[in-house]
C-alpha positions in Angstrom: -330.3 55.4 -57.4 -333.1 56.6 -54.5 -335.9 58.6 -55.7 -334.7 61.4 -53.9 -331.7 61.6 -55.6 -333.1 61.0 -59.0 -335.4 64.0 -58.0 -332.6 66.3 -56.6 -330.5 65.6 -59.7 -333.8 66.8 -62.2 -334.2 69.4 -60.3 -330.8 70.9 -60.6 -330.3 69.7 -64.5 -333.3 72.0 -64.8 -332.1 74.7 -63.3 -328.9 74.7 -65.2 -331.1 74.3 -68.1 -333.1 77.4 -67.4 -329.8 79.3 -67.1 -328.5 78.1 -70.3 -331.4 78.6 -72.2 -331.6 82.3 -70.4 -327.7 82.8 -71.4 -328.4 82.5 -74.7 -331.4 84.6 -75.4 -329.9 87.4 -73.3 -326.2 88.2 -74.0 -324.5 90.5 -71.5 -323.4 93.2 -74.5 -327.3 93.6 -75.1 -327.7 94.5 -71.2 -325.1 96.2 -70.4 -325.4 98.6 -73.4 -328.9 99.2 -71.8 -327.0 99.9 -68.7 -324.7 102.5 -70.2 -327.7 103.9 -72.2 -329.1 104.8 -68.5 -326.1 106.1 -66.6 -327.4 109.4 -66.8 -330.8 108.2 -65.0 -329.9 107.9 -61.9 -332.8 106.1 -60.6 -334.0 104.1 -63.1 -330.1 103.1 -63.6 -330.5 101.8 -60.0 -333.3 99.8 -60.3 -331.9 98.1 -63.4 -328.6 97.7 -61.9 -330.3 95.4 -58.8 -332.7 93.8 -61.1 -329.8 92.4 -63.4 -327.7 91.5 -60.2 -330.4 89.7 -59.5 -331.1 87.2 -62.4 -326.8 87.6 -62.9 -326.9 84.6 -61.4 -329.9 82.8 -63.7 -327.7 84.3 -66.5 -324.9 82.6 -66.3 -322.5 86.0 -66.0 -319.8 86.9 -64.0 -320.1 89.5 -61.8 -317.0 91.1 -63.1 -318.8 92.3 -65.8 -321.6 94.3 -64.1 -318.2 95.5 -61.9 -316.3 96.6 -65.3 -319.3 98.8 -66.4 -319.4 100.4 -63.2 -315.9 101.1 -63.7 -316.2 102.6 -67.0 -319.3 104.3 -66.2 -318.2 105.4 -62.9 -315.1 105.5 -61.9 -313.3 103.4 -59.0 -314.8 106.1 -55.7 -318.4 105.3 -57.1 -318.4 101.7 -58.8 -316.1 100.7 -55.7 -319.2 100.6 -53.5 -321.4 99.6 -55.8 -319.8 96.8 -57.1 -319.5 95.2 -53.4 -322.8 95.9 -52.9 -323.8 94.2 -56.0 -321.5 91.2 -55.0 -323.7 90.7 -52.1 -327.1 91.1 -53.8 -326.5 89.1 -56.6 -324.7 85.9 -54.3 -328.1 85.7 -52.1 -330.3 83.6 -55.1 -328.0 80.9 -55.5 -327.6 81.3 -51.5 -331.6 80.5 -50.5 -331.8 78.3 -52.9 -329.3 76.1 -51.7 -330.0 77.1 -48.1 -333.6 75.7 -48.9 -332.9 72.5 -51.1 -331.1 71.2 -47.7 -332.1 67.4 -47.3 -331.0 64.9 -44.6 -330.9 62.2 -47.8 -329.8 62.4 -51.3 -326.8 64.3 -53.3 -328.0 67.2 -51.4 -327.8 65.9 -47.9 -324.4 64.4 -48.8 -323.1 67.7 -50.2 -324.4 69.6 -47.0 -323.1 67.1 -44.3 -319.3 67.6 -46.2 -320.2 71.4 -46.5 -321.2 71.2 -42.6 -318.1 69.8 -41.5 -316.3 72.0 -43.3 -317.8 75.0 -41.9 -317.2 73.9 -38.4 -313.8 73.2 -39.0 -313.0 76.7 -40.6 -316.0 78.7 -39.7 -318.4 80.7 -41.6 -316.8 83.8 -42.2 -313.4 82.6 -43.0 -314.8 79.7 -44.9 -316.8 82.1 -47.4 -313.8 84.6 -47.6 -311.2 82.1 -48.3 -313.8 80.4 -51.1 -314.2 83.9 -52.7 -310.3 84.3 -52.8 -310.4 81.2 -54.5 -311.0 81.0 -58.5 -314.1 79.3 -58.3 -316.9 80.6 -60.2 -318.9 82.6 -57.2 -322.2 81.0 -57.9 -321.5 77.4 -56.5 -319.6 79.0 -53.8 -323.2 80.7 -52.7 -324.9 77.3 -53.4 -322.2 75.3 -51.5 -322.8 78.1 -48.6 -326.6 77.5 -48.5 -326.5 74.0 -48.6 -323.9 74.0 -45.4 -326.1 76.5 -43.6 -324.2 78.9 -43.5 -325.9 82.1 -41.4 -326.6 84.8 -43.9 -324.9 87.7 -41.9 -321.4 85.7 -42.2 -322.2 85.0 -45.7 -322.4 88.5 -46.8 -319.8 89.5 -44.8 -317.5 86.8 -45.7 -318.6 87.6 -49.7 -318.2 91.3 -49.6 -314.3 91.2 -48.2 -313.6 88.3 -50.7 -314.4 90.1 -53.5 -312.5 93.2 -52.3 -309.7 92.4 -54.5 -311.8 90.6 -57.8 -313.5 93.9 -57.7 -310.4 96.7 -57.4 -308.6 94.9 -60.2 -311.7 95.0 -62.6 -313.3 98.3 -61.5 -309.9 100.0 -62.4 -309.9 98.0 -65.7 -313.1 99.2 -66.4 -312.1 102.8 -65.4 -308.9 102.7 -67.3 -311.0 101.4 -70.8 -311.9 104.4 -73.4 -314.4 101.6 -75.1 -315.9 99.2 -72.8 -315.0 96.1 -74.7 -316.2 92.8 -72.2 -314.6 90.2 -74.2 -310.9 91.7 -74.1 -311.0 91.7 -70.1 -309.5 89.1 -68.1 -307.9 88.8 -64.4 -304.5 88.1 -64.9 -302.6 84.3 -63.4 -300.8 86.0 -61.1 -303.6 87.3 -59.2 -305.6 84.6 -58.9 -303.1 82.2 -57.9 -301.5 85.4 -55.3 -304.9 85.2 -54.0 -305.4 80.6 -54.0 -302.5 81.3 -51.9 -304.0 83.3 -49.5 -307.0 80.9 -49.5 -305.0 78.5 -48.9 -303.2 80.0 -45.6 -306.5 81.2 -44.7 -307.8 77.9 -44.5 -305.0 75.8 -43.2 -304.6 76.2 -39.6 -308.1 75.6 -38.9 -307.8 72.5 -40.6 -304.8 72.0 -39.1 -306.1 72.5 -35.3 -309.0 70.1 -35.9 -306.6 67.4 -37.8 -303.7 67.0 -35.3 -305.6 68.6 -32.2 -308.0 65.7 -32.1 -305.4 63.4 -32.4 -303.0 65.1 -29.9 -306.5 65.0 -27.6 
């Protein structure tokens, strides 16, 4: 295995070890009841809310969570905006990091050459819209998306209107709970694979174009 490799793989086991070890001496029940314990200061409830959507991702969270206290807190007119906000915020560590760990050599250059080619098949906004449609976890999604170099204005475009519907579904959870209780929420099957689908059809003409276009060419 090339140094480089051995390096980039170090590198990432300790960052996943970080998160891990972070996970488990913060829990998102201690946080979030810190949260609720500020709703009714404004200000300082805002400057927690983009601190923890900033080390969400170092956490090891989902983002549905912070989007389920909004909810409860809230209410859908308020949290709505919030919560896609928040998306945003929170998807742009995992996005520099990766946009700065590119290599030409490595796991990481492979990984952004396929990421590359992908993104010029599909293209940057549609790529990252159909990916958050998809049900995979959004922080490799925003590491996949730096490492492919995606811009950042199609990034955070692209992740805003693909969490449109992960957020309506748990903002109104959240609103419709009279005790915030994380561990009994969860996104039903039929909306994530309704939504896979629409990943899907998102995603195959593009790939279709460039497959039988180049060899109708």
């Amino acid at each position: 295995m090339e140094r480089t490799t051995k390096r980039q793989l170090l590198g990432l086991a300790g960052l996943v070890g970080v998160a891990v070890v972070a996970a488990m001496l913060f829990s998102p029940e201690t946080v979030i009841a810190e949260l609720e314990a500020l709703a009714t200061r404004p200000l300082l409830f805002a400057l927690a809310l983009v601190v923890v959507y900033l080390v969400r991702p170092f956490l090891l969270w989902p983002v549905s969570s912070i989007a389920l206290v909004l909810g409860f807190l809230y209410g859908p007119a308020v949290a709505f905006p919030l919560a896609l906000a928040g998306a945003g915020l929170t998807a742009l560590p995992p996005y520099f990091i990766g946009r700065y760990a590119q290599s030409e050599i490595g796991v990481f250059g492979t990984l952004s050459a396929s990421g590359e080619e992908f993104v010029d098949t599909v293209g940057e906004f549609r790529g990252v819209v159909a990916a958050r449609f998809s049900p995979v976890p959004g922080d490799p999604i925003s590491y996949a998306a730096g490492l492919s170099n995606v811009s950042l204005r199609p990034f955070l475009a692209g992740t805003v209107v693909g969490e449109i519907p992960w957020a309506v579904v748990t903002i109104f959870a959240g609103a419709s709970m009279r005790t915030l209780t994380l561990s009994e929420f969860s996104v039903s099957w039929e909306l994530a694979v309704a939504l896979t689908a629409l990943a899907v059809i998102l995603l195959t003409g593009p790939i279709y174009n460039r497959t039988y276009g180049s060899l109708s060419s």
